[in-house]
N, C-alpha and C positions, 0 to 999 in steps of 0.2 A: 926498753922503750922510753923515748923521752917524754917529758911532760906534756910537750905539744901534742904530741901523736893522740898521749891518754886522754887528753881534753878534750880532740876531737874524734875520737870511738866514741865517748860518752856524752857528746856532741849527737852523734848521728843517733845513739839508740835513744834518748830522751825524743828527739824528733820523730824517728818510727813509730816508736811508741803512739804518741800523740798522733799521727797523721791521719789513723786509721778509724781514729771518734768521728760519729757523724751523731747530731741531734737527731731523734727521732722526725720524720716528716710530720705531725700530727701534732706533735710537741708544740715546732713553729707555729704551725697555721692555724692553730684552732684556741689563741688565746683570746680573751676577751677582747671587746673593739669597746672604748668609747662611746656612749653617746652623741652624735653632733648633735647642733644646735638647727640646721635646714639641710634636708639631704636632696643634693639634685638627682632626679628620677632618673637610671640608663637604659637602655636599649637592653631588653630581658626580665628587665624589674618586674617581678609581681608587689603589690601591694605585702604579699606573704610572706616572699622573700626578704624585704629590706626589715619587716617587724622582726623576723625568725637570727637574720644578723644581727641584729642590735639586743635581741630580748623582750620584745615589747610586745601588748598585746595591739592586736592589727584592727579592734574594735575602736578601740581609744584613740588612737594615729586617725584611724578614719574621721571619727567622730570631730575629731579637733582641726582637722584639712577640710573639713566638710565635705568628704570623698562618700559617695552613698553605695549601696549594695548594688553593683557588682564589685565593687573597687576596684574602677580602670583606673587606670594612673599613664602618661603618656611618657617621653624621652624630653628633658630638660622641665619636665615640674618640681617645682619646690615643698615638698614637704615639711613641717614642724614634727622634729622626733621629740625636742625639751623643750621648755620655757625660760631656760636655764645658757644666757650666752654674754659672757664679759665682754666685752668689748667689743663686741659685733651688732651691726644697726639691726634692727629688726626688716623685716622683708615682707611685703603679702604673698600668702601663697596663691597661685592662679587655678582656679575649677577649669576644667576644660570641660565643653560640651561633646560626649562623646559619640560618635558616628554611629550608625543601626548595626556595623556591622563588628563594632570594637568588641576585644575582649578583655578579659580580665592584663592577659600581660600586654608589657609598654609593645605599642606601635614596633614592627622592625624598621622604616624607614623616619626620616624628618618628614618629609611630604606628608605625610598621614598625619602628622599634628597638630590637633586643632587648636584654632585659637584661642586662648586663654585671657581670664580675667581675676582679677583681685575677688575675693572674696572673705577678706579674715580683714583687710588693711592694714595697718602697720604693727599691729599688737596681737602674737597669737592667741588662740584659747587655750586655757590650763589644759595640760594634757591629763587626764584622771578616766577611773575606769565606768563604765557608761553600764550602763541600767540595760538589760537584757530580757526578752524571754526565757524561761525552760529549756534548757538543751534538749535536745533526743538524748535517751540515754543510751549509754553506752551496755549492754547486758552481758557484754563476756570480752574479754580481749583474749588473744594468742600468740603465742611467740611469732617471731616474724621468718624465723629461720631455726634450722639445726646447728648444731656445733658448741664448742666452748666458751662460756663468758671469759675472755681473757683480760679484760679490764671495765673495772666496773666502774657507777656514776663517782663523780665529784662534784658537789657544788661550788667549787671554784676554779676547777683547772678542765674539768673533765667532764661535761654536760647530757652525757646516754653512760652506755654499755657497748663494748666493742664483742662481736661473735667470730670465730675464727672456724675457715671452712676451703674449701677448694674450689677455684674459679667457674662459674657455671651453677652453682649451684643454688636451685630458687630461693627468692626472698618472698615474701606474704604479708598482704595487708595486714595491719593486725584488728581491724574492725573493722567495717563499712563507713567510704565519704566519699568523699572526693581530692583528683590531685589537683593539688593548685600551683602546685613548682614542679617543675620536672627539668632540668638545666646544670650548669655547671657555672656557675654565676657567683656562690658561697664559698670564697676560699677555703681549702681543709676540709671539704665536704666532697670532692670527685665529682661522677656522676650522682647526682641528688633528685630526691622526689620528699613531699612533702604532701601530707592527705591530710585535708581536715575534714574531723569525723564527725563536730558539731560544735556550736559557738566557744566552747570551752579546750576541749582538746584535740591537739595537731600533732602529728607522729612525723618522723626524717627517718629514712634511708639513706645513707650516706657509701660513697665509695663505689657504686656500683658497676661492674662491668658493662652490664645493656637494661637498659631501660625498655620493659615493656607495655607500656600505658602514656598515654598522652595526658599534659596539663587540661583539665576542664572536666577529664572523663570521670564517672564514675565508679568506684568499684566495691565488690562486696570484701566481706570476712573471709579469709582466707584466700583470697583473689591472689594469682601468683600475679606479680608487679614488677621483679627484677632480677638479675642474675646477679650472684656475688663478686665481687671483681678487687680491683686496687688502686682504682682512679685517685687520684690524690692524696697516695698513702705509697708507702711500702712492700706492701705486704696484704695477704687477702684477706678480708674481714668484712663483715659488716657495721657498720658507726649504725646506733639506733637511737633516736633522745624521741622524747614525750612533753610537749610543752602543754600546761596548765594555764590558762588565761594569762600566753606568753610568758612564762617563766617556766624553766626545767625543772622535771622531778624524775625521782629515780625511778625508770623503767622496770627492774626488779619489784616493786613493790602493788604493780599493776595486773603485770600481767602471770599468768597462774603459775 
């Protein structure tokens, strides 16, 4: 065989070889994002959603937007997520007066937008964590499903526990709140739902085949809430994290 020939067999199987790597899907999508410095509000935004993206708790965003309980938020508001922006003018953010019948998530149309006005002017407020009541307490959490921990938290790469199980199969509240996201808005999350249980801790479901609970609703402990699935993943599992006055802690350590 001449040389030509050998360098290209050894050619073609270096190539096979390699062709057949794929990054995990989860890998990609679920690495840390940046902080911006003004985040324009989209169409699906909850107030819940864009803290739970970034890390941040949704009290203090509020607080420094002057966005009050319920925290409606509309499609093109400006939010301050930092105080923190080089070379970019500062902005006011606009309050919007919102309608009797608004809800918590952004308007689905532009028409339904209300008018907006400055309320911060050109210099935001420190973003810092705001003086609270007493949470309800939480008196017991539970798993949110069966199956295998197949990867556990990281606090840097890796933000829950992944449970591994076969499609269909229930997922459960893991304490009584309410959902506040229920959408497919958070990249590397699939289908998502998001419950907060009381001022301090908020619980994700991630990945899931069907969602059975709507944004707003109520639901108790052990409430079944969704099916297991592989929306934006590979493979079936559950993605579960627990955020602490917005920031992840390891779900292992909570619940029994």
């Amino acid at each position: 065989m001449s040389r030509l020939a050998i360098f290209l067999v050894m050619l073609c199987t270096l190539v096979s070889c390699g062709g057949g790597y794929r990054a995990p899907v989860e890998g990609r999508q679920m690495k840390p994002q940046s902080v911006p410095y003004v985040y324009a509000v989209q169409r699906g935004d909850t107030l819940y959603s864009i803290t739970w993206r970034y890390g941040l708790d949704y009290r203090s965003v509020a607080a420094a937007n002057g966005v009050a309980a319920p925290y409606t938020i509309y499609p093109g508001q400006q939010l301050y997520l930092t105080t923190k922006a080089p070379g970019v003018a500062s902005r006011p953010v606009p309050a919007a007066t919102p309608p009797a019948t608004a809800t918590s998530r952004v308007a689905a149309t532009g028409s339904s937008t209300p008018t907006a006005k400055p309320i911060i002017g050109t210099t935001p407020k420190p973003i810092a964590k705001t003086a609270s009541k007493p949470a309800a307490r939480i008196t017991a959490w539970r798993w949110p499903t069966s199956g295998k921990v197949t990867r556990g938290y990281s606090s840097t790469v890796h933000k829950g526990i992944d449970i591994s199980g076969k499609q269909g199969d229930p997922i459960y509240a893991v304490a009584p709140g309410k959902v506040v996201y229920a959408g497919t808005g958070i990249v590397g999350y699939g289908e998502l739902l998001i419950v907060k249980h009381n001022d301090i801790y908020l619980s994700a479901y991630g990945h899931n085949y069907r969602l059975l609970v709507d944004e707003g609703e109520q639901v108790k402990s052990g409430q079944k809430i969704a099916e297991k699935g592989s929306s934006g993943t590979d493979t079936v599992k559950l993605h579960f994290e627990i955020r602490k006055e917005g920031k992840p802690v390891d779900p292992q350590k909570l619940l029994p």
